[in-house]
VMD Tcl script that builds the backbone (N, CA, C; Angstrom):
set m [mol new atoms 327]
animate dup $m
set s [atomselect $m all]
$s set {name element resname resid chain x y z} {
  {N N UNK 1 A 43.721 -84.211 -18.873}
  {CA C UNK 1 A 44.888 -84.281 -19.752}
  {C C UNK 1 A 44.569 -83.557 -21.066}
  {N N UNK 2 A 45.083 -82.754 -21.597}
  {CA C UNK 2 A 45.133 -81.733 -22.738}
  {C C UNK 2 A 45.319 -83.031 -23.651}
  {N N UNK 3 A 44.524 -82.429 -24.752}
  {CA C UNK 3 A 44.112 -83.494 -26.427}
  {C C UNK 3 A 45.549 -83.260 -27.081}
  {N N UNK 4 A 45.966 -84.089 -27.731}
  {CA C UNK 4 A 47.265 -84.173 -28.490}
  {C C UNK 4 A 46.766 -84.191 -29.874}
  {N N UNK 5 A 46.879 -83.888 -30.617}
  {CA C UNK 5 A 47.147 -84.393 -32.322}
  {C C UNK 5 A 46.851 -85.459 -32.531}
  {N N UNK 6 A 47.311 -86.488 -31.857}
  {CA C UNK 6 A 47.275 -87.937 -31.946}
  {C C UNK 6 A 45.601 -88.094 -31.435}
  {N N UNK 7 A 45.847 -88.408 -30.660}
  {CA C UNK 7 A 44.355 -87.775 -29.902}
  {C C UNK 7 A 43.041 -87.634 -31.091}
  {N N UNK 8 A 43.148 -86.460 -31.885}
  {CA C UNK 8 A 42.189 -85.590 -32.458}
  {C C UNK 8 A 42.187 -86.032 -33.656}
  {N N UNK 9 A 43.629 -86.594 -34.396}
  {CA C UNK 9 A 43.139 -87.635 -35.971}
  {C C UNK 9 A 42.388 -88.781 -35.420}
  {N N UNK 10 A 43.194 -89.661 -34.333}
  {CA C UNK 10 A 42.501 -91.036 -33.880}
  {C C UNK 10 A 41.088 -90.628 -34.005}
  {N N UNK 11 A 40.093 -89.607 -33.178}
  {CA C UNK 11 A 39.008 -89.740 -33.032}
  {C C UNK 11 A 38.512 -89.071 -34.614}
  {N N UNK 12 A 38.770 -88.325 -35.354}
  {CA C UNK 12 A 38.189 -87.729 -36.976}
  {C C UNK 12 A 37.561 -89.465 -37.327}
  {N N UNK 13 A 37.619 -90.488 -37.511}
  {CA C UNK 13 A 36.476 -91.371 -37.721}
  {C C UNK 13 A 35.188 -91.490 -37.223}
  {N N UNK 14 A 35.440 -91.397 -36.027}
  {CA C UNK 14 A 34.158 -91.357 -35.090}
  {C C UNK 14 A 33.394 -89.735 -34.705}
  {N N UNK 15 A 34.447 -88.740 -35.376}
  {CA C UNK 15 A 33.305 -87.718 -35.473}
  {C C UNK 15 A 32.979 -87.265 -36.644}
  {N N UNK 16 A 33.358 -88.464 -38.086}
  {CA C UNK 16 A 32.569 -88.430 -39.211}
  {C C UNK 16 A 31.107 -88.342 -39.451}
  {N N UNK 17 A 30.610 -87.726 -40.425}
  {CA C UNK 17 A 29.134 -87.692 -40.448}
  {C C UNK 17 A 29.278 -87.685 -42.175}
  {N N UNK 18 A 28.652 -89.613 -41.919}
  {CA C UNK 18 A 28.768 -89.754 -43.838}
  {C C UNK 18 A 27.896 -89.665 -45.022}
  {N N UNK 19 A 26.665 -88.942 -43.996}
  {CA C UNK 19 A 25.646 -87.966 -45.079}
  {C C UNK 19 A 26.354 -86.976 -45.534}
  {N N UNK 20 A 26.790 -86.429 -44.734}
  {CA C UNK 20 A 27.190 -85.372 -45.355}
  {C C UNK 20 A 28.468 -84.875 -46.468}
  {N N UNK 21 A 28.900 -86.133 -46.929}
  {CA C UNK 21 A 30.327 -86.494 -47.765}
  {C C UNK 21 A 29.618 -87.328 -48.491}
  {N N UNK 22 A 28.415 -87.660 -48.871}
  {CA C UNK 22 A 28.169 -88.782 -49.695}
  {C C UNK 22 A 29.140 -88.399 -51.443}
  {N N UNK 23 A 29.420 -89.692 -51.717}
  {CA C UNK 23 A 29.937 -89.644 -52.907}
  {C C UNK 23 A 31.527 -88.948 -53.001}
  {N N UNK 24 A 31.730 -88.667 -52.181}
  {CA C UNK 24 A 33.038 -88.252 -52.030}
  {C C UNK 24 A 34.200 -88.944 -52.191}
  {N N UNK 25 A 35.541 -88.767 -53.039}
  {CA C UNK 25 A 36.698 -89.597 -52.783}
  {C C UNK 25 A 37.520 -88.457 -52.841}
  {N N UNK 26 A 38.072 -88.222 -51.370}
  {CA C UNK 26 A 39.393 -87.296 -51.468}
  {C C UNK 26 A 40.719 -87.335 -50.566}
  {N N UNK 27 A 41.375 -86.952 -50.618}
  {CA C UNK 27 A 42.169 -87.023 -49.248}
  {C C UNK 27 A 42.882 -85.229 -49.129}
  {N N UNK 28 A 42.711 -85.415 -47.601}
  {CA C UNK 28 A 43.025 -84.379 -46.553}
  {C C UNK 28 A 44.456 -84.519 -46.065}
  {N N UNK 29 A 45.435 -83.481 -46.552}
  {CA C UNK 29 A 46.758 -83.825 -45.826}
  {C C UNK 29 A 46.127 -82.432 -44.747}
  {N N UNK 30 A 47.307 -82.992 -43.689}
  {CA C UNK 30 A 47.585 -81.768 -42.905}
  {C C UNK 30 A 48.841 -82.016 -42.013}
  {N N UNK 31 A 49.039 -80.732 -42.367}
  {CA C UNK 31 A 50.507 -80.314 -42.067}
  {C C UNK 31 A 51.080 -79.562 -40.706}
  {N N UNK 32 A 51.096 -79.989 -39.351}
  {CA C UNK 32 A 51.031 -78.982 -38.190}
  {C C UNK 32 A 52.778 -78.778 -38.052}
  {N N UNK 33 A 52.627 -77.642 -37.152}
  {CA C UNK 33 A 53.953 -76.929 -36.796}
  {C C UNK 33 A 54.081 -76.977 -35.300}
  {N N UNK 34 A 54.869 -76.316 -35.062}
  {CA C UNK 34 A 54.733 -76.078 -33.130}
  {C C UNK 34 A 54.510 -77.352 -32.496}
  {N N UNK 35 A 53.992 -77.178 -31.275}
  {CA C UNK 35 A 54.327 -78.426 -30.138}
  {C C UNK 35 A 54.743 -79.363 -30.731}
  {N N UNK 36 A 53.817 -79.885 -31.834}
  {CA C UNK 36 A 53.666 -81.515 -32.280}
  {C C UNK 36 A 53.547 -81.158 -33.675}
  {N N UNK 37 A 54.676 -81.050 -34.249}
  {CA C UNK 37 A 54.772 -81.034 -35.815}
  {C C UNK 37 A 54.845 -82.242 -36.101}
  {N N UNK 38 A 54.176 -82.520 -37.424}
  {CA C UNK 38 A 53.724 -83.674 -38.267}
  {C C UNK 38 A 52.962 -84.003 -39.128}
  {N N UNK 39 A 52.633 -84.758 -39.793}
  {CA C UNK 39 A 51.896 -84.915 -41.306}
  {C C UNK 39 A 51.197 -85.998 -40.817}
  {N N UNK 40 A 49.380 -85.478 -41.522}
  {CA C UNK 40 A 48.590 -87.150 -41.285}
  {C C UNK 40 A 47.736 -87.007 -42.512}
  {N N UNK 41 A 47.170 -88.158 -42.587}
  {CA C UNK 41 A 46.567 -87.434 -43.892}
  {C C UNK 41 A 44.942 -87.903 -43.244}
  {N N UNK 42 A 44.049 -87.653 -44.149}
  {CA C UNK 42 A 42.678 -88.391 -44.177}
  {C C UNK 42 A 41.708 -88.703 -45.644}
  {N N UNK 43 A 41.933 -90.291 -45.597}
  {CA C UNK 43 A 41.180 -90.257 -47.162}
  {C C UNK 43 A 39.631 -90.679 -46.589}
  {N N UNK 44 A 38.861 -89.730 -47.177}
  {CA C UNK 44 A 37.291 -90.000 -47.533}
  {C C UNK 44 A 36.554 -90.674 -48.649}
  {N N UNK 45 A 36.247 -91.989 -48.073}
  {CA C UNK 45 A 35.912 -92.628 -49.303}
  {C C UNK 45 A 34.745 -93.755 -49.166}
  {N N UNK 46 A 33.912 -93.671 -49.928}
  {CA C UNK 46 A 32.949 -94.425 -49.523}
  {C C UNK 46 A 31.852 -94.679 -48.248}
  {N N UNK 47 A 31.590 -93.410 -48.048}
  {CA C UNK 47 A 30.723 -92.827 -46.163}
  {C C UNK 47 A 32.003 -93.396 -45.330}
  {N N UNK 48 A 33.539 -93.520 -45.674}
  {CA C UNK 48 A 33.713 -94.060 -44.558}
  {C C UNK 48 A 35.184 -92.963 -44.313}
  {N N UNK 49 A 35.880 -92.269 -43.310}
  {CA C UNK 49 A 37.205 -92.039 -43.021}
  {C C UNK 49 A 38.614 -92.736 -42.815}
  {N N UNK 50 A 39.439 -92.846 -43.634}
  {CA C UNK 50 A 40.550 -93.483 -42.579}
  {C C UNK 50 A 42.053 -92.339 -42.492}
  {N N UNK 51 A 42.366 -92.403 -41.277}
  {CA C UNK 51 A 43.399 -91.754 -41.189}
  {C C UNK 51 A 44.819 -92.328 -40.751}
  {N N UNK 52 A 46.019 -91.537 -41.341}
  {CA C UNK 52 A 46.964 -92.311 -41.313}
  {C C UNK 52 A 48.018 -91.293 -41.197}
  {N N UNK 53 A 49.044 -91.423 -39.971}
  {CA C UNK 53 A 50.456 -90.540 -40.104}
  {C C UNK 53 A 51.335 -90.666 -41.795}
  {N N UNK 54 A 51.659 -89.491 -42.219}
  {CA C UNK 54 A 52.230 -89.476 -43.435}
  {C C UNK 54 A 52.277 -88.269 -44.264}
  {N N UNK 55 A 52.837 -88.357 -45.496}
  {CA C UNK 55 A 52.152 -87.564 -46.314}
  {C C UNK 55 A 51.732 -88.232 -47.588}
  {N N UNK 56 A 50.591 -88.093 -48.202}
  {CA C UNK 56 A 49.714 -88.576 -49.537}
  {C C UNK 56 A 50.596 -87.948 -50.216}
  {N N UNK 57 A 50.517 -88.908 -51.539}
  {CA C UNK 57 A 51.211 -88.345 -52.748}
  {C C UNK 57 A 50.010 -87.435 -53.493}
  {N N UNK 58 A 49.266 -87.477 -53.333}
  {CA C UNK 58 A 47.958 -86.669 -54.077}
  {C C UNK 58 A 46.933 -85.847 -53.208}
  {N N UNK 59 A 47.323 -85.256 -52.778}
  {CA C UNK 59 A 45.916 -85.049 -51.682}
  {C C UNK 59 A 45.112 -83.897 -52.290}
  {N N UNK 60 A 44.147 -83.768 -52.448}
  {CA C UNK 60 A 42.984 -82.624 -52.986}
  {C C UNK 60 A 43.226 -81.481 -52.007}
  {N N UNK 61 A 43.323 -81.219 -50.733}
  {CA C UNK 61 A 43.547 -79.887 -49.949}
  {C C UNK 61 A 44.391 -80.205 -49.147}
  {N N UNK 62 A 45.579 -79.473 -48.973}
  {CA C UNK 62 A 46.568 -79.371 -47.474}
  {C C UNK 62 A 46.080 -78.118 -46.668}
  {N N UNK 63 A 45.827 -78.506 -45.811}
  {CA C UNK 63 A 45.944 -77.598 -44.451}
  {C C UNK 63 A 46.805 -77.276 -43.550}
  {N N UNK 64 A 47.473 -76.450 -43.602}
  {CA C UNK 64 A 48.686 -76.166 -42.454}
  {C C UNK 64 A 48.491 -75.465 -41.498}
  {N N UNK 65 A 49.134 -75.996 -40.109}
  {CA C UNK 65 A 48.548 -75.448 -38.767}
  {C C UNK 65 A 49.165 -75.185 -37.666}
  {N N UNK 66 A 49.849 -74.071 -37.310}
  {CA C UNK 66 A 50.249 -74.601 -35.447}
  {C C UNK 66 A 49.749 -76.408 -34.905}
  {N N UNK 67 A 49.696 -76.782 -34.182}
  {CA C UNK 67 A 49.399 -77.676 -33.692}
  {C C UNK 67 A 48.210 -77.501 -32.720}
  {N N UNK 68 A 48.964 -76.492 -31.685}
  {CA C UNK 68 A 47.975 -75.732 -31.037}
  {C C UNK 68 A 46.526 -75.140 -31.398}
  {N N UNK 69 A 46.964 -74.334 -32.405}
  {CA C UNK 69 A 45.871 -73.614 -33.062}
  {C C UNK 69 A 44.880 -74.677 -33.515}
  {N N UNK 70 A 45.166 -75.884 -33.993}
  {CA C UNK 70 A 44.525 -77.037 -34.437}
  {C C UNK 70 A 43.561 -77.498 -33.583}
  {N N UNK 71 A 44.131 -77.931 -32.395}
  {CA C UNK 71 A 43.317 -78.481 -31.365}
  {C C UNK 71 A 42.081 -77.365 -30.873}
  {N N UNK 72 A 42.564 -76.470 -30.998}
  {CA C UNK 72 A 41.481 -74.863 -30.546}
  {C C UNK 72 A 40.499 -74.708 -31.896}
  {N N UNK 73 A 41.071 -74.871 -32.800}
  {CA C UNK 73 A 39.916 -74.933 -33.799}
  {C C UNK 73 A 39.110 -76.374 -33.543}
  {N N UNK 74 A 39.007 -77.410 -33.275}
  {CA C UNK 74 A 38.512 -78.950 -33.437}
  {C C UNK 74 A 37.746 -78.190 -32.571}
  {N N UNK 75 A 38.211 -77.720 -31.245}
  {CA C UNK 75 A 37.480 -78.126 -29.844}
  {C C UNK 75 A 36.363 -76.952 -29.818}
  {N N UNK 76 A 36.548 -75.495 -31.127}
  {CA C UNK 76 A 35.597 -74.707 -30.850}
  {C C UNK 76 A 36.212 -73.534 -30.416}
  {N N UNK 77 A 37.202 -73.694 -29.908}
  {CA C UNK 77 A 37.634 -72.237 -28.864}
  {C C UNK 77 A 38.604 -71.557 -29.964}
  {N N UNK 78 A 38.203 -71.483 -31.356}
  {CA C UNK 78 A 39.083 -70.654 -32.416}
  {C C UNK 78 A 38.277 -71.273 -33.520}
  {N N UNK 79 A 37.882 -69.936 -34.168}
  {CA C UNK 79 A 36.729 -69.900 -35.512}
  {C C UNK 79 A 37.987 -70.384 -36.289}
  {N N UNK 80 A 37.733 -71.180 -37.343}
  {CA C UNK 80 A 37.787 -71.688 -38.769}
  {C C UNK 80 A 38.278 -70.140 -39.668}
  {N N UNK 81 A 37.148 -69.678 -39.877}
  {CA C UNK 81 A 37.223 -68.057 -40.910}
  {C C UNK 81 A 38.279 -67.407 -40.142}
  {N N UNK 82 A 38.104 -66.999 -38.701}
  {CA C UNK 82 A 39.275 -65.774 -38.301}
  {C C UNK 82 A 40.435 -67.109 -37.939}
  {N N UNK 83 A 40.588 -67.762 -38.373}
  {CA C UNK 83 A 41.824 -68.493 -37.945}
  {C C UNK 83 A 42.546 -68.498 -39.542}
  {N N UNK 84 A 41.772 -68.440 -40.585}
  {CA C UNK 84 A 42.331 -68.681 -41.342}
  {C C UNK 84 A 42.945 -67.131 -42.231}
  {N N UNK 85 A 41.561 -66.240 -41.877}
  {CA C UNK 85 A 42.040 -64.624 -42.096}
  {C C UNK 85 A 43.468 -63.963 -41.273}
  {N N UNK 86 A 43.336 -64.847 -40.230}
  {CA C UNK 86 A 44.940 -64.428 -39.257}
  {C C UNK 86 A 45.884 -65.056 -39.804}
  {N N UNK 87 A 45.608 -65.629 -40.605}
  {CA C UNK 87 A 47.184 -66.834 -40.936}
  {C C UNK 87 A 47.845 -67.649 -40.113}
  {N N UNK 88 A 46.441 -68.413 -39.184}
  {CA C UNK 88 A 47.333 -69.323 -38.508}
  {C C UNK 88 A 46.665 -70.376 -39.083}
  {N N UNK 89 A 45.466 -70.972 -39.815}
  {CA C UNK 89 A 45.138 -71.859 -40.833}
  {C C UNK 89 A 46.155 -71.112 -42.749}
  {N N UNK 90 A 46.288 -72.274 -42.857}
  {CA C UNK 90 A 46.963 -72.087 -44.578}
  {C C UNK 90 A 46.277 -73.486 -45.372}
  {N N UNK 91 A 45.513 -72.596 -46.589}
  {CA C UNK 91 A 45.033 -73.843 -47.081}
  {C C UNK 91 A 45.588 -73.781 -48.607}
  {N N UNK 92 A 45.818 -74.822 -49.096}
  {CA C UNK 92 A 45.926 -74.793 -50.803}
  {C C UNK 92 A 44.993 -75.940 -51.589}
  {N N UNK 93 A 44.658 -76.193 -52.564}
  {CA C UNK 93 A 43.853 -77.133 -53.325}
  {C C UNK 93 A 42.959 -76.496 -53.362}
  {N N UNK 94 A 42.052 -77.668 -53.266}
  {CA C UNK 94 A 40.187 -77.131 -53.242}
  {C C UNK 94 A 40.128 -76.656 -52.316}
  {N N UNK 95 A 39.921 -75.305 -52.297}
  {CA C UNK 95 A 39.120 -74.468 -50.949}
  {C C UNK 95 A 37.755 -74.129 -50.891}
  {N N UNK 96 A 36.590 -75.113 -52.110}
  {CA C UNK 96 A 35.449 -75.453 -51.252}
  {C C UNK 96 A 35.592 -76.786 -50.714}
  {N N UNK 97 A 36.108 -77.492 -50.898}
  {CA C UNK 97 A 36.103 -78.876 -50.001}
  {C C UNK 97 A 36.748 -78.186 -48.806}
  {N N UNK 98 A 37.423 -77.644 -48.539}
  {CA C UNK 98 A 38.231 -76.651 -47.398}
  {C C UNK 98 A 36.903 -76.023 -46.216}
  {N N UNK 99 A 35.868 -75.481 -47.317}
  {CA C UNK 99 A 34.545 -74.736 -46.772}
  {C C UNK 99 A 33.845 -75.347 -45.960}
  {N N UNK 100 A 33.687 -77.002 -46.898}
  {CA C UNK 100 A 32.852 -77.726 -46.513}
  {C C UNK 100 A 33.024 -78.846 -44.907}
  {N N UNK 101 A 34.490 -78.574 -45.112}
  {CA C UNK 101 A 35.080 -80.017 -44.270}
  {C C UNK 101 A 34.443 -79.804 -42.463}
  {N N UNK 102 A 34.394 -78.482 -42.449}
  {CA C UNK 102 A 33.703 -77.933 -41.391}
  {C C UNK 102 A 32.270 -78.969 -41.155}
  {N N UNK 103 A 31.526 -79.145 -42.120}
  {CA C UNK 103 A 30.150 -79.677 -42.154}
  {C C UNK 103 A 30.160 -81.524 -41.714}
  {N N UNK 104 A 31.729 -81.875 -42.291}
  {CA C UNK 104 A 31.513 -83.540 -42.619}
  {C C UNK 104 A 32.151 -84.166 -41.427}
  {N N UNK 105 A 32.417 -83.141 -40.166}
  {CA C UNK 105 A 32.882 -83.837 -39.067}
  {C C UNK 105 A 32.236 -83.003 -37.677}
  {N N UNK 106 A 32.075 -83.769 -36.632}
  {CA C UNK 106 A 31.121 -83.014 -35.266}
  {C C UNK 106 A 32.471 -82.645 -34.800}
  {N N UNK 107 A 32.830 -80.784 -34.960}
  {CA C UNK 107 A 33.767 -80.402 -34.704}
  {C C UNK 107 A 33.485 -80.294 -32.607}
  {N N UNK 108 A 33.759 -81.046 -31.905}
  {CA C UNK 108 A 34.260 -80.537 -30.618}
  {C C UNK 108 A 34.753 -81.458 -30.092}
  {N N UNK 109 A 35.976 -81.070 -29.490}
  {CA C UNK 109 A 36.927 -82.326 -28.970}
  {C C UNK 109 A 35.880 -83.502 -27.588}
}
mol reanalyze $m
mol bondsrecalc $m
mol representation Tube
mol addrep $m
């Protein structure tokens, strides 16, 4: 069965890695389009993740995404850099927390 959106926030806790966010308080909106358009956010806080359908009134970086393209970036089968040089990633805020977010989760579905 092909990974859904739903799917791929549910598991972002369990493929947290909270060395690598120590000291961190931020939150992650993201914004997908296509198949499964929708808003979730993710606040990082305290070594720990929680994620939630919505949109944050404050969030430090939005990411906007196909849906598709989303799941292909998590799972590996679409680079981060040429996804985002093609314009199918869109980021605004902090775009080194953007750099980094790559590091603070075991990207493969």
């Amino acid at each position: 069965m092909p990974l859904t959106i739903a799917d791929l926030m549910s598991k972002m806790p369990g493929a947290f890695i909270p060395e690598k966010a120590q000291g961190l308080d931020v939150v992650l909106q993201f914004k997908f389009t296509g198949n499964e358009p929708g808003n979730w956010y993710a606040v990082i806080k305290d070594g720990k993740v929680e994620v939630q359908q919505g949109e944050h009134p404050s969030p430090k970086m939005t990411l906007s995404a196909d849906s598709d393209d989303y799941i292909a970036l998590f799972t590996g089968k679409l680079d981060p850099m040429q996804a985002f040089m093609a314009g199918k990633l869109k980021l605004s805020g902090d775009l080194n927390l953007a750099m980094k977010m790559t590091q603070f989760f075991k990207m493969r579905g």
